[in-house]
C-alpha positions as CSV (number, residue, x, y, z in Angstrom):
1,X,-2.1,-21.2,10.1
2,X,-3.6,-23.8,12.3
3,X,-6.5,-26.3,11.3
4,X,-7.3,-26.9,15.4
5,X,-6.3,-26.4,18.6
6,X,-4.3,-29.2,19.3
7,X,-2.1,-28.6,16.3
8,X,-1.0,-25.0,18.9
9,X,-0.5,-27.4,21.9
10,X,1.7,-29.6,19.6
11,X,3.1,-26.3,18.3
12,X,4.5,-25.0,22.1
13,X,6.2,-28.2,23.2
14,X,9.2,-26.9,21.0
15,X,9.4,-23.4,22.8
16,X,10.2,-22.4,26.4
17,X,6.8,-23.1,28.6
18,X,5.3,-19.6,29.4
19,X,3.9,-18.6,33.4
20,X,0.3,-18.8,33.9
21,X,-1.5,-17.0,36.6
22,X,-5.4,-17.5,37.6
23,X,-7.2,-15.0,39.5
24,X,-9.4,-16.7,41.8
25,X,-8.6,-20.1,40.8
26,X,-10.6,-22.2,43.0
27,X,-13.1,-23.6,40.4
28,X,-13.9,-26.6,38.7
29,X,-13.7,-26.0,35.0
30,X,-10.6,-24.0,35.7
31,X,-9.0,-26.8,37.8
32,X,-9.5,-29.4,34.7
33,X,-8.3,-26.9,32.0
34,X,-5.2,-26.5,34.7
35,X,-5.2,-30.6,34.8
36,X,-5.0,-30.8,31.0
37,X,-2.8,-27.7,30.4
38,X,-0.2,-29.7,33.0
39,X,-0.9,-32.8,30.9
40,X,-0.1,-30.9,28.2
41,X,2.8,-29.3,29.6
42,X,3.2,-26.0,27.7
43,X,2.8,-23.7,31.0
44,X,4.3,-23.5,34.3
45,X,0.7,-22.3,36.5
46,X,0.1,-19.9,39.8
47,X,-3.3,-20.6,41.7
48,X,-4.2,-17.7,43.5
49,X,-7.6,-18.0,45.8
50,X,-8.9,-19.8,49.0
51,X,-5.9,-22.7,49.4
52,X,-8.2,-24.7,51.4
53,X,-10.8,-24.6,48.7
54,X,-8.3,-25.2,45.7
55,X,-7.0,-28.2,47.2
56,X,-10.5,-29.8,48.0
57,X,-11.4,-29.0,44.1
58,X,-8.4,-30.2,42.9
59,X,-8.9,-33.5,44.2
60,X,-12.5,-33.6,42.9
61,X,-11.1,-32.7,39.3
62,X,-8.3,-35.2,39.8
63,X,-5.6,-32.8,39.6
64,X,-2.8,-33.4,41.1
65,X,-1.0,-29.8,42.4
66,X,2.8,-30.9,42.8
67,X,4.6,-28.3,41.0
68,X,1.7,-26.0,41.1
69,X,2.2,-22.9,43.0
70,X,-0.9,-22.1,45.3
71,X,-1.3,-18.4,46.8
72,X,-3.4,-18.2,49.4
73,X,-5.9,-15.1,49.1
74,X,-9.5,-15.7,50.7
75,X,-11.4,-12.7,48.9
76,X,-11.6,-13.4,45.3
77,X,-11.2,-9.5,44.5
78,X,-8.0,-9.5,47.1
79,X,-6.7,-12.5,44.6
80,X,-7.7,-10.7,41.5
81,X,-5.6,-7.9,42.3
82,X,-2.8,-10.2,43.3
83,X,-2.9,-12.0,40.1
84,X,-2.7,-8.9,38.2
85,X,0.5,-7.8,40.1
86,X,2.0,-11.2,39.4
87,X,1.9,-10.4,35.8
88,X,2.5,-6.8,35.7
89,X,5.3,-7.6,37.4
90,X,6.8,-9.8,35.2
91,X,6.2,-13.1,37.8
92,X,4.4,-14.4,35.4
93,X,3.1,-14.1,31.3
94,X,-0.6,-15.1,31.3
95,X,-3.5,-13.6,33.2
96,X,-6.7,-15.3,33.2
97,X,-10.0,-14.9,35.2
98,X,-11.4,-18.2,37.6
99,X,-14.7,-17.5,40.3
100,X,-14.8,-13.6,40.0
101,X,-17.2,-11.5,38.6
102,X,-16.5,-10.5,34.6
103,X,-16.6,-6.5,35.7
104,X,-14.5,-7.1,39.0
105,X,-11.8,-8.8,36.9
106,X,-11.6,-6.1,34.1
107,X,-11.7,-3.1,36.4
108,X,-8.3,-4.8,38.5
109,X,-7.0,-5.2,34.8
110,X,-7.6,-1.4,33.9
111,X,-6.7,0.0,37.3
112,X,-3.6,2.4,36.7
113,X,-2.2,1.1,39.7
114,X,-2.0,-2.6,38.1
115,X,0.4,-2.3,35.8
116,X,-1.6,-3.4,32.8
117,X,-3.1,-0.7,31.3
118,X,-1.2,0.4,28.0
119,X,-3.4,3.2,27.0
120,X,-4.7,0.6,24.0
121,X,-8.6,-0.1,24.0
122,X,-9.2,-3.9,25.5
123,X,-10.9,-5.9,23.3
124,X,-12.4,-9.9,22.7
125,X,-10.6,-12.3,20.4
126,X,-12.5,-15.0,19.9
127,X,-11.3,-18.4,18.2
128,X,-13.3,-21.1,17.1
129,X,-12.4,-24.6,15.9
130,X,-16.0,-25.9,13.8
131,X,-16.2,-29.6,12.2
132,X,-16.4,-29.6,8.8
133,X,-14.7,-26.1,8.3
134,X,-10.8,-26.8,7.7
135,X,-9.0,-24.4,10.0
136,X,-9.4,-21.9,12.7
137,X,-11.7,-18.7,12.2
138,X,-11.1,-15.6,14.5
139,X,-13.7,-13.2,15.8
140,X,-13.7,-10.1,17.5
141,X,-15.4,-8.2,19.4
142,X,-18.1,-10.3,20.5
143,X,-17.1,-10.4,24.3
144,X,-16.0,-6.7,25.6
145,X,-16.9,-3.4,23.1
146,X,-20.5,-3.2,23.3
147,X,-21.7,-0.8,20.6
148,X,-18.1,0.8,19.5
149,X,-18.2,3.2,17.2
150,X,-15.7,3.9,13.8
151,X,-12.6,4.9,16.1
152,X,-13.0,1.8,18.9
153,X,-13.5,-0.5,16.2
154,X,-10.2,0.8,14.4
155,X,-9.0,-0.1,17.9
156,X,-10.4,-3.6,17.8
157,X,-9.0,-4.1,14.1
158,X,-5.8,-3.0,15.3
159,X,-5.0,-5.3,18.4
160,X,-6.3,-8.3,16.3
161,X,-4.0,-7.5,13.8
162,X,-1.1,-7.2,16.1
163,X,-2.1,-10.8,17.8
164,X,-2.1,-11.8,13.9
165,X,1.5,-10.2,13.0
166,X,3.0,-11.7,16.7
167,X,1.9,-15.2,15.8
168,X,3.4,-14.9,12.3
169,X,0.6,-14.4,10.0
170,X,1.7,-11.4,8.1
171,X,-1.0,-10.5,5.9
172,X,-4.3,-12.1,8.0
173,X,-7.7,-11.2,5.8
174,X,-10.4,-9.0,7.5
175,X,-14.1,-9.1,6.5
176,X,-15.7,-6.3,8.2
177,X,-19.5,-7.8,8.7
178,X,-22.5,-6.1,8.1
179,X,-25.9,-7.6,6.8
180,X,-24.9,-7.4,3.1
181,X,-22.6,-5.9,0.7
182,X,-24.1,-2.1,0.1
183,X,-23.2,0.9,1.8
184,X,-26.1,2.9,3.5
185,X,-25.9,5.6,5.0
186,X,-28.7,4.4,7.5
187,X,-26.5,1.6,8.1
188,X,-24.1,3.0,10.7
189,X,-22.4,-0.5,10.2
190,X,-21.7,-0.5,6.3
191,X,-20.7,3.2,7.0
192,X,-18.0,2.2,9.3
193,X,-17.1,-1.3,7.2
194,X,-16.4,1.2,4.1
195,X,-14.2,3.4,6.2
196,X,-12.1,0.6,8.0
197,X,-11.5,-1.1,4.0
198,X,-10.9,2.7,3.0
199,X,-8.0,3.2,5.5
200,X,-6.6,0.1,5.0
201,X,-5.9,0.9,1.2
202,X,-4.3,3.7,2.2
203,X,-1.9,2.0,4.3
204,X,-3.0,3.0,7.7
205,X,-3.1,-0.6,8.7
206,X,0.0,-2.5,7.1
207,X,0.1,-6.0,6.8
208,X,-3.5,-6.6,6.5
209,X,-6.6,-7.0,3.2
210,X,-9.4,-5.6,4.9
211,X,-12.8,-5.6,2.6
212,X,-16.6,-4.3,3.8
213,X,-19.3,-4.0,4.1
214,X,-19.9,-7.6,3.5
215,X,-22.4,-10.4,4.2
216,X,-20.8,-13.5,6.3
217,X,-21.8,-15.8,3.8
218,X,-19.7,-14.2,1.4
219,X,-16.7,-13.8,4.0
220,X,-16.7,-17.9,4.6
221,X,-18.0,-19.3,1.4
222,X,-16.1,-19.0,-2.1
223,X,-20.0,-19.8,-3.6
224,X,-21.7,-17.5,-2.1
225,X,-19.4,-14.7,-3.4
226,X,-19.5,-16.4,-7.3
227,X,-23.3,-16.2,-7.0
228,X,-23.6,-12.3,-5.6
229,X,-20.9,-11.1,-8.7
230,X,-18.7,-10.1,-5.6
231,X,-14.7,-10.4,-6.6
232,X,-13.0,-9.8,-3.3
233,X,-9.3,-11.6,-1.9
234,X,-11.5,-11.6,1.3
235,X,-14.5,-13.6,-0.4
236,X,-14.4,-16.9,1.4
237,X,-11.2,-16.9,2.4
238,X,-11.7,-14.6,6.1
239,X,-9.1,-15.5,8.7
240,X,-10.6,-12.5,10.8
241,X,-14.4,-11.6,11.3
242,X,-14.9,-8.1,12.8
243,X,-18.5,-8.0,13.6
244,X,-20.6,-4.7,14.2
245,X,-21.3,-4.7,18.2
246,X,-21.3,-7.4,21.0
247,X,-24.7,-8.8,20.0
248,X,-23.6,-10.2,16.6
249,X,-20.5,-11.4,18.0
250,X,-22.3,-12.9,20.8
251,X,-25.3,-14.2,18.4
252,X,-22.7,-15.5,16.0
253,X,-20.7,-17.1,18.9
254,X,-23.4,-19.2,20.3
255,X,-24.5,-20.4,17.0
256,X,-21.4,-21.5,16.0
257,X,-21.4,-23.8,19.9
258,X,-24.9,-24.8,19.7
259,X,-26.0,-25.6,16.3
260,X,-22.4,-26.4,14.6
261,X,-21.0,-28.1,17.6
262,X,-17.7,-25.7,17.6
263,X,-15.6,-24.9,20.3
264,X,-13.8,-21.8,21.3
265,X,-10.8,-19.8,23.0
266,X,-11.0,-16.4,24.3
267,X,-8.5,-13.8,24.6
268,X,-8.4,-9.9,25.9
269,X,-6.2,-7.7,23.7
270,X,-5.1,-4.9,24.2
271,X,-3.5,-4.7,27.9
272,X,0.2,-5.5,28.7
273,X,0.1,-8.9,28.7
274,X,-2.4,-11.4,27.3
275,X,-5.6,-12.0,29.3
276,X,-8.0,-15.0,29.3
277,X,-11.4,-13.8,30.0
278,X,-14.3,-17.2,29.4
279,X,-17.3,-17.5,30.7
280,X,-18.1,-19.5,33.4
281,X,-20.4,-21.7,31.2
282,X,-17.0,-22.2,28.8
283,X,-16.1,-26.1,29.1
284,X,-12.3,-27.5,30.6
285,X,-11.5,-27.5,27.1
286,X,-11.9,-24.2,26.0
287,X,-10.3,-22.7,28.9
288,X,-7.4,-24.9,27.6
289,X,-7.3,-23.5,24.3
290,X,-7.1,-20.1,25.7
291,X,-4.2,-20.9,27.8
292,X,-2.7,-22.1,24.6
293,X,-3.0,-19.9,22.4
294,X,-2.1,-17.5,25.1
295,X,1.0,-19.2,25.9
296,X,1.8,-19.4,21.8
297,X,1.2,-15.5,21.6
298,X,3.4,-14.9,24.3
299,X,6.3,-17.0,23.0
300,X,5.9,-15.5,19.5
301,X,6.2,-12.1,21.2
302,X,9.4,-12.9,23.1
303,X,10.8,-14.2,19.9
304,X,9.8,-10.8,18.1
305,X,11.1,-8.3,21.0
Protein backbone atom coordinates (compact mmCIF):
# COMPACT_ATOMS: atom_id res chain seq x y z
CA UNK A 1 0.00 0.00 0.00
CA UNK A 2 2.67 2.46 0.79
CA UNK A 3 6.31 2.55 -0.63
CA UNK A 4 7.52 4.86 2.66
CA UNK A 5 6.56 6.60 5.40
CA UNK A 6 6.13 9.90 4.25
CA UNK A 7 3.76 8.76 1.51
CA UNK A 8 1.24 7.96 5.24
CA UNK A 9 2.08 11.50 6.49
CA UNK A 10 1.06 12.81 3.09
CA UNK A 11 -1.79 10.33 3.31
CA UNK A 12 -3.46 11.96 6.87
CA UNK A 13 -3.44 15.58 5.81
CA UNK A 14 -6.76 14.68 4.00
CA UNK A 15 -8.52 13.15 7.21
CA UNK A 16 -9.46 14.63 10.63
CA UNK A 17 -5.96 14.95 12.82
CA UNK A 18 -6.30 12.16 15.51
CA UNK A 19 -5.25 12.90 19.67
CA UNK A 20 -1.93 11.90 20.73
CA UNK A 21 -1.04 11.27 24.32
CA UNK A 22 2.64 10.53 25.68
CA UNK A 23 3.22 8.95 28.91
CA UNK A 24 6.10 10.49 30.45
CA UNK A 25 6.83 12.81 27.78
CA UNK A 26 9.77 14.68 29.02
CA UNK A 27 12.48 13.27 26.65
CA UNK A 28 14.46 14.30 23.88
CA UNK A 29 13.78 11.96 20.99
CA UNK A 30 10.16 12.16 21.90
CA UNK A 31 10.20 15.94 22.01
CA UNK A 32 11.64 16.04 18.24
CA UNK A 33 9.26 13.21 16.92
CA UNK A 34 6.50 15.74 18.79
CA UNK A 35 8.37 18.75 16.88
CA UNK A 36 8.12 16.95 13.50
CA UNK A 37 4.70 15.34 14.03
CA UNK A 38 3.50 19.25 14.75
CA UNK A 39 5.41 20.10 11.60
CA UNK A 40 3.66 17.58 10.09
CA UNK A 41 0.44 18.36 11.47
CA UNK A 42 -1.53 15.13 11.36
CA UNK A 43 -2.11 15.01 15.37
CA UNK A 44 -3.29 17.20 18.00
CA UNK A 45 -0.53 16.05 21.18
CA UNK A 46 -0.99 15.77 25.20
CA UNK A 47 2.42 15.85 27.16
CA UNK A 48 2.04 14.34 30.36
CA UNK A 49 5.26 14.33 32.88
CA UNK A 50 7.45 16.80 34.94
CA UNK A 51 6.10 20.44 33.17
CA UNK A 52 9.16 22.01 34.34
CA UNK A 53 11.36 19.43 32.73
CA UNK A 54 9.24 19.26 29.35
CA UNK A 55 9.50 22.81 28.86
CA UNK A 56 13.38 23.00 29.50
CA UNK A 57 13.62 19.94 26.81
CA UNK A 58 11.45 21.42 24.52
CA UNK A 59 13.55 24.39 24.16
CA UNK A 60 16.62 22.25 23.71
CA UNK A 61 14.84 20.20 20.84
CA UNK A 62 13.52 23.53 19.48
CA UNK A 63 9.99 22.74 19.92
CA UNK A 64 7.90 25.22 20.30
CA UNK A 65 4.72 23.98 22.79
CA UNK A 66 1.83 26.54 21.81
CA UNK A 67 -1.01 24.38 21.18
CA UNK A 68 0.46 21.60 23.03
CA UNK A 69 -1.27 20.56 26.02
CA UNK A 70 1.21 19.85 29.03
CA UNK A 71 -0.05 17.78 32.16
CA UNK A 72 1.85 18.10 34.91
CA UNK A 73 2.61 14.69 36.72
CA UNK A 74 6.18 14.45 38.46
CA UNK A 75 6.35 10.51 38.86
CA UNK A 76 6.70 9.02 35.48
CA UNK A 77 4.42 5.86 36.68
CA UNK A 78 1.78 8.58 38.18
CA UNK A 79 1.85 10.02 34.29
CA UNK A 80 1.76 6.66 32.82
CA UNK A 81 -1.31 5.88 34.45
CA UNK A 82 -2.75 9.26 33.59
CA UNK A 83 -1.93 8.85 30.00
CA UNK A 84 -3.69 5.64 29.85
CA UNK A 85 -6.95 7.11 31.33
CA UNK A 86 -6.72 9.91 28.78
CA UNK A 87 -7.14 7.33 26.19
CA UNK A 88 -9.33 4.87 27.75
CA UNK A 89 -11.42 7.58 28.20
CA UNK A 90 -11.79 8.64 24.88
CA UNK A 91 -9.60 12.19 25.58
CA UNK A 92 -7.60 11.14 23.36
CA UNK A 93 -6.75 8.16 20.32
CA UNK A 94 -3.00 7.38 20.57
CA UNK A 95 -1.07 6.06 23.52
CA UNK A 96 2.57 6.05 23.31
CA UNK A 97 5.37 5.40 25.90
CA UNK A 98 8.29 8.58 26.61
CA UNK A 99 11.03 8.09 29.89
CA UNK A 100 9.30 5.02 31.52
CA UNK A 101 10.39 1.67 31.95
CA UNK A 102 9.15 -0.83 28.91
CA UNK A 103 7.44 -3.29 31.87
CA UNK A 104 6.00 -0.22 33.92
CA UNK A 105 4.29 1.09 30.70
CA UNK A 106 2.72 -2.34 29.60
CA UNK A 107 1.56 -3.38 33.12
CA UNK A 108 -0.59 0.38 33.34
CA UNK A 109 -1.77 -0.74 29.73
CA UNK A 110 -3.02 -4.24 30.91
CA UNK A 111 -4.26 -3.12 34.34
CA UNK A 112 -8.15 -3.88 34.31
CA UNK A 113 -8.64 -0.77 36.00
CA UNK A 114 -7.17 1.17 32.80
CA UNK A 115 -9.61 0.73 30.44
CA UNK A 116 -7.41 -0.88 27.82
CA UNK A 117 -7.49 -4.27 28.21
CA UNK A 118 -9.79 -6.08 25.49
CA UNK A 119 -9.18 -9.58 26.47
CA UNK A 120 -7.06 -9.78 22.99
CA UNK A 121 -3.26 -10.89 23.45
CA UNK A 122 -0.88 -7.51 22.92
CA UNK A 123 1.48 -7.92 20.46
CA UNK A 124 4.58 -5.96 18.25
CA UNK A 125 4.00 -4.65 14.79
CA UNK A 126 6.92 -3.68 13.45
CA UNK A 127 7.28 -1.59 10.11
CA UNK A 128 10.26 -1.02 8.27
CA UNK A 129 11.02 1.29 5.34
CA UNK A 130 14.66 -0.36 3.66
CA UNK A 131 16.44 1.44 0.48
CA UNK A 132 16.48 -0.48 -2.33
CA UNK A 133 13.32 -2.55 -1.38
CA UNK A 134 10.20 -0.72 -3.03
CA UNK A 135 7.60 -0.56 -0.23
CA UNK A 136 6.93 -1.16 3.29
CA UNK A 137 7.49 -4.66 4.95
CA UNK A 138 5.63 -5.49 8.26
CA UNK A 139 6.87 -7.66 11.07
CA UNK A 140 5.59 -9.12 14.09
CA UNK A 141 6.27 -10.14 16.94
CA UNK A 142 9.76 -9.18 17.37
CA UNK A 143 9.08 -6.71 20.34
CA UNK A 144 6.46 -8.27 23.12
CA UNK A 145 5.57 -12.37 22.76
CA UNK A 146 8.71 -13.93 23.72
CA UNK A 147 8.50 -17.63 22.91
CA UNK A 148 4.57 -17.87 22.01
CA UNK A 149 3.35 -20.91 21.31
CA UNK A 150 0.73 -22.19 18.26
CA UNK A 151 -2.44 -20.43 20.08
CA UNK A 152 -0.48 -16.85 20.99
CA UNK A 153 0.87 -16.74 17.67
CA UNK A 154 -2.70 -17.34 16.06
CA UNK A 155 -3.19 -14.33 18.35
CA UNK A 156 -0.40 -12.33 16.87
CA UNK A 157 -1.52 -13.39 13.16
CA UNK A 158 -4.80 -12.20 14.02
CA UNK A 159 -4.28 -8.54 15.41
CA UNK A 160 -1.87 -7.97 12.40
CA UNK A 161 -4.48 -8.97 10.18
CA UNK A 162 -7.01 -6.73 11.72
CA UNK A 163 -4.42 -3.60 11.53
CA UNK A 164 -4.09 -4.88 7.80
CA UNK A 165 -8.09 -5.04 7.03
CA UNK A 166 -8.57 -1.39 9.14
CA UNK A 167 -5.96 0.26 6.86
CA UNK A 168 -7.64 -1.18 3.71
CA UNK A 169 -5.50 -3.96 2.64
CA UNK A 170 -8.01 -6.74 2.27
CA UNK A 171 -6.15 -9.68 1.39
CA UNK A 172 -2.37 -8.77 3.11
CA UNK A 173 0.16 -11.99 2.34
CA UNK A 174 1.57 -13.84 5.44
CA UNK A 175 4.89 -15.82 5.32
CA UNK A 176 5.09 -17.70 8.49
CA UNK A 177 9.13 -17.90 8.91
CA UNK A 178 11.04 -20.70 9.95
CA UNK A 179 14.67 -21.76 8.76
CA UNK A 180 13.53 -23.40 5.48
CA UNK A 181 10.58 -24.82 3.76
CA UNK A 182 10.19 -28.60 5.44
CA UNK A 183 8.10 -29.52 8.15
CA UNK A 184 9.80 -31.32 11.16
CA UNK A 185 8.48 -32.43 13.72
CA UNK A 186 11.65 -31.38 15.88
CA UNK A 187 11.06 -28.01 14.52
CA UNK A 188 8.36 -26.66 16.89
CA UNK A 189 8.44 -23.65 14.36
CA UNK A 190 7.65 -25.47 10.96
CA UNK A 191 5.08 -27.39 13.13
CA UNK A 192 3.27 -24.35 14.04
CA UNK A 193 3.99 -22.46 10.39
CA UNK A 194 2.07 -25.68 8.88
CA UNK A 195 -0.82 -25.25 11.30
CA UNK A 196 -1.32 -21.40 10.96
CA UNK A 197 -1.22 -21.96 6.61
CA UNK A 198 -3.56 -25.14 7.53
CA UNK A 199 -6.26 -22.89 9.26
CA UNK A 200 -6.13 -20.28 7.05
CA UNK A 201 -7.27 -22.58 4.03
CA UNK A 202 -9.98 -23.51 5.96
CA UNK A 203 -11.12 -20.11 6.37
CA UNK A 204 -10.45 -19.56 10.03
CA UNK A 205 -8.72 -16.34 9.15
CA UNK A 206 -10.61 -14.49 6.19
CA UNK A 207 -9.07 -12.05 4.18
CA UNK A 208 -5.64 -13.28 4.34
CA UNK A 209 -2.93 -15.99 2.04
CA UNK A 210 -0.96 -17.27 4.73
CA UNK A 211 1.87 -19.96 3.45
CA UNK A 212 4.71 -21.87 5.95
CA UNK A 213 7.00 -23.00 6.89
CA UNK A 214 9.14 -20.92 4.77
CA UNK A 215 12.75 -19.54 4.45
CA UNK A 216 12.88 -15.49 4.37
CA UNK A 217 14.63 -15.51 1.37
CA UNK A 218 11.89 -17.13 -0.34
CA UNK A 219 9.21 -14.71 1.42
CA UNK A 220 11.16 -11.40 -0.03
CA UNK A 221 12.80 -12.66 -3.22
CA UNK A 222 10.78 -13.93 -6.42
CA UNK A 223 14.50 -15.73 -7.25
CA UNK A 224 15.05 -17.36 -4.51
CA UNK A 225 11.67 -19.15 -4.68
CA UNK A 226 12.31 -20.01 -8.77
CA UNK A 227 15.60 -21.58 -7.71
CA UNK A 228 14.13 -23.85 -4.50
CA UNK A 229 11.05 -25.23 -7.10
CA UNK A 230 8.78 -23.42 -4.48
CA UNK A 231 5.37 -22.09 -6.20
CA UNK A 232 3.70 -20.07 -3.52
CA UNK A 233 1.38 -16.43 -4.02
CA UNK A 234 3.42 -15.66 -0.80
CA UNK A 235 6.89 -16.33 -2.58
CA UNK A 236 8.51 -12.89 -2.79
CA UNK A 237 5.67 -11.01 -2.57
CA UNK A 238 5.31 -11.01 1.76
CA UNK A 239 3.53 -7.83 2.98
CA UNK A 240 3.63 -9.55 6.60
CA UNK A 241 6.53 -11.52 8.25
CA UNK A 242 5.42 -13.58 11.33
CA UNK A 243 8.62 -14.69 12.81
CA UNK A 244 9.01 -17.71 15.31
CA UNK A 245 9.86 -15.89 18.89
CA UNK A 246 11.27 -12.38 19.97
CA UNK A 247 14.85 -13.24 19.11
CA UNK A 248 14.33 -13.62 15.32
CA UNK A 249 12.22 -10.70 15.25
CA UNK A 250 14.60 -8.84 17.21
CA UNK A 251 17.81 -10.40 15.23
CA UNK A 252 15.93 -9.59 11.96
CA UNK A 253 15.07 -6.12 13.24
CA UNK A 254 18.50 -4.86 13.98
CA UNK A 255 19.84 -6.22 10.77
CA UNK A 256 17.52 -4.67 8.73
CA UNK A 257 18.78 -0.89 10.96
CA UNK A 258 22.39 -1.70 11.03
CA UNK A 259 23.53 -3.42 8.00
CA UNK A 260 20.65 -2.16 5.38
CA UNK A 261 20.30 1.19 6.80
CA UNK A 262 16.31 0.80 7.27
CA UNK A 263 14.18 2.53 9.54
CA UNK A 264 11.29 1.53 11.49
CA UNK A 265 7.74 2.25 13.31
CA UNK A 266 6.45 0.31 16.14
CA UNK A 267 3.07 -0.43 17.19
CA UNK A 268 1.23 -2.59 20.17
CA UNK A 269 -1.92 -4.42 18.95
CA UNK A 270 -4.13 -5.80 20.48
CA UNK A 271 -5.46 -3.32 23.40
CA UNK A 272 -8.23 -0.74 22.91
CA UNK A 273 -6.60 1.76 21.24
CA UNK A 274 -3.35 1.75 19.35
CA UNK A 275 -0.13 1.99 21.38
CA UNK A 276 3.39 3.16 20.44
CA UNK A 277 5.83 1.26 22.34
CA UNK A 278 10.02 2.21 20.77
CA UNK A 279 12.90 1.91 22.30
CA UNK A 280 14.57 4.44 23.79
CA UNK A 281 17.59 3.93 21.34
CA UNK A 282 14.65 4.49 18.32
CA UNK A 283 15.65 7.87 16.47
CA UNK A 284 13.08 11.32 16.28
CA UNK A 285 12.12 9.82 13.14
CA UNK A 286 10.90 6.55 13.96
CA UNK A 287 8.93 7.70 16.77
CA UNK A 288 7.34 9.87 14.03
CA UNK A 289 6.42 7.03 11.90
CA UNK A 290 4.79 5.42 14.69
CA UNK A 291 2.69 8.32 15.47
CA UNK A 292 1.68 8.15 11.92
CA UNK A 293 0.87 5.16 11.17
CA UNK A 294 -0.94 5.26 14.47
CA UNK A 295 -2.82 8.17 13.62
CA UNK A 296 -3.61 6.54 9.94
CA UNK A 297 -4.93 3.31 11.77
CA UNK A 298 -7.04 5.23 13.94
CA UNK A 299 -8.67 7.24 11.13
CA UNK A 300 -9.24 4.13 9.01
CA UNK A 301 -10.97 2.72 12.09
CA UNK A 302 -13.29 5.54 12.65
CA UNK A 303 -14.08 5.42 9.05
CA UNK A 304 -14.91 1.54 9.35
CA UNK A 305 -17.04 1.83 12.78
Amino acid sequence: MFENYRQVFTELKNHKKRRLCIAAAAEDTVLKAVREAKKEDFVDIVLVGQEERIWRLAMTASLNLKGIEVIDVKDPLEATRRAVEEVSTGRADILMKGMVNSTDFIKAVLNPRGGMRTGRLLSHLAVYEIPGYYRLIYMTDGGLNVSPDLKQKRGILENALDFFHTIGMEEPRVAVLTANEKVDPKVIATVDAHELKMAAQRGEMPGAFVDGPMALDVAINEEAALHKGIESPIAGKADLLLVPNIEAGNLLGKAIIYFAGGKMAGLILGAAKPVILVSRNEPAYGKLASIGLAAYYMVNKSRSS
